[in-house]
C-alpha positions as CSV (number, residue, x, y, z in Angstrom):
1,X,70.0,60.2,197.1
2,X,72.2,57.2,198.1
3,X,74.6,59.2,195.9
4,X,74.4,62.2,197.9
5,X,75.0,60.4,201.6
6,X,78.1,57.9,200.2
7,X,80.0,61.7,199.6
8,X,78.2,62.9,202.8
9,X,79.9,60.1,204.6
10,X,83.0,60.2,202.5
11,X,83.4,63.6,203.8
12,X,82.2,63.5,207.1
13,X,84.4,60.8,208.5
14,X,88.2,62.1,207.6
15,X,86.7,65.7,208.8
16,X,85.9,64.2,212.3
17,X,88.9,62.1,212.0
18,X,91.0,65.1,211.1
19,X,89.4,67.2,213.6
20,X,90.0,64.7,216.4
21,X,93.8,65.0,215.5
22,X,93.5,68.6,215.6
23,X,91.7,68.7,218.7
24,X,94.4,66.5,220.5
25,X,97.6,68.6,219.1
26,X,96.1,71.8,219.5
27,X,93.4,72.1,222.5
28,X,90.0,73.9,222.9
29,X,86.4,72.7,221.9
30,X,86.1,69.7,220.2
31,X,83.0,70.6,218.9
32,X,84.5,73.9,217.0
33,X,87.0,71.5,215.6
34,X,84.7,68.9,214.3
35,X,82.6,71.8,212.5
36,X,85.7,73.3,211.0
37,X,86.7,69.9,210.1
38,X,83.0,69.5,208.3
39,X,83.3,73.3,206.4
40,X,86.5,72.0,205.1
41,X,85.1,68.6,203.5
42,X,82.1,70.5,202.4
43,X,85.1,72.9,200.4
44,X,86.6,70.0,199.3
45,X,83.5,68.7,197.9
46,X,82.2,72.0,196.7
47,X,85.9,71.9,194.4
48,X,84.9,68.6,193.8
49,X,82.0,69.7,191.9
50,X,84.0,71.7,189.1
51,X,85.9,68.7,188.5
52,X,82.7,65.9,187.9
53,X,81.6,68.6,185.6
54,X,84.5,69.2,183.3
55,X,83.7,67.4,180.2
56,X,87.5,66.5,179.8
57,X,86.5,63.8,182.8
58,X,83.4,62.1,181.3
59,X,85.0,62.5,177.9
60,X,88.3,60.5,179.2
61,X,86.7,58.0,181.7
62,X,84.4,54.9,181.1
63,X,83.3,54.8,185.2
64,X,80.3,56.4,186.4
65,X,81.1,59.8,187.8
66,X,78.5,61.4,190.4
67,X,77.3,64.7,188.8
68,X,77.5,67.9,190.2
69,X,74.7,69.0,192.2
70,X,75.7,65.5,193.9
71,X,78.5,67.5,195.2
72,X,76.8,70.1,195.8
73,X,74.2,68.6,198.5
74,X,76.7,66.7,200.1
75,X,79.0,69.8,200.7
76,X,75.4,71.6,201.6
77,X,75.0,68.9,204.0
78,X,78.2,69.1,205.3
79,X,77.8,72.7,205.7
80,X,74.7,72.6,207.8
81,X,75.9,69.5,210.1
82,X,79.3,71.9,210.6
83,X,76.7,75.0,211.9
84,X,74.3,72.9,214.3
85,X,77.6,71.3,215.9
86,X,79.6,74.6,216.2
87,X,75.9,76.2,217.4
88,X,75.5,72.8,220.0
């Protein structure tokens, strides 16, 4: 699980950094922007998923790559963080 919330946190703080950014160039809620920047880290983690599980990774690196379904609750976390801040 510590797994799971080190991507959760890689994720979630260049998406509200990104979405502050946004925010300031662009306008409007800053709560819309933060969730968008959350659905697009979850993506980006959902992508990242594929790649942990290629075997061309493991078989070519000696460091200890998080598995997928790693990704996948991260970007699930993501996901439902995004929907109770856009809902808020």
């Amino acid at each position: 699980m510590r797994t799971v919330a080190a991507l959760s946190v890689a994720g979630a703080v260049p998406a509200v950094l990104g979405a502050v950014i946004y925010w300031a160039l662009t306008g409007g809620s800053i709560t819309h922007a933060i969730a968008s920047g959350f659905w697009f880290a979850a993506a980006i983690l959902f992508f990242g998923m594929f790649v942990a599980t290629s075997k061309t990774l493991w078989s070519r690196t000696a460091i200890a790559v998080p598995e997928g379904w790693m990704f996948l609750s991260a970007a699930v976390v993501l996901t439902v963080l995004g929907a109770a801040i856009d809902v808020a």
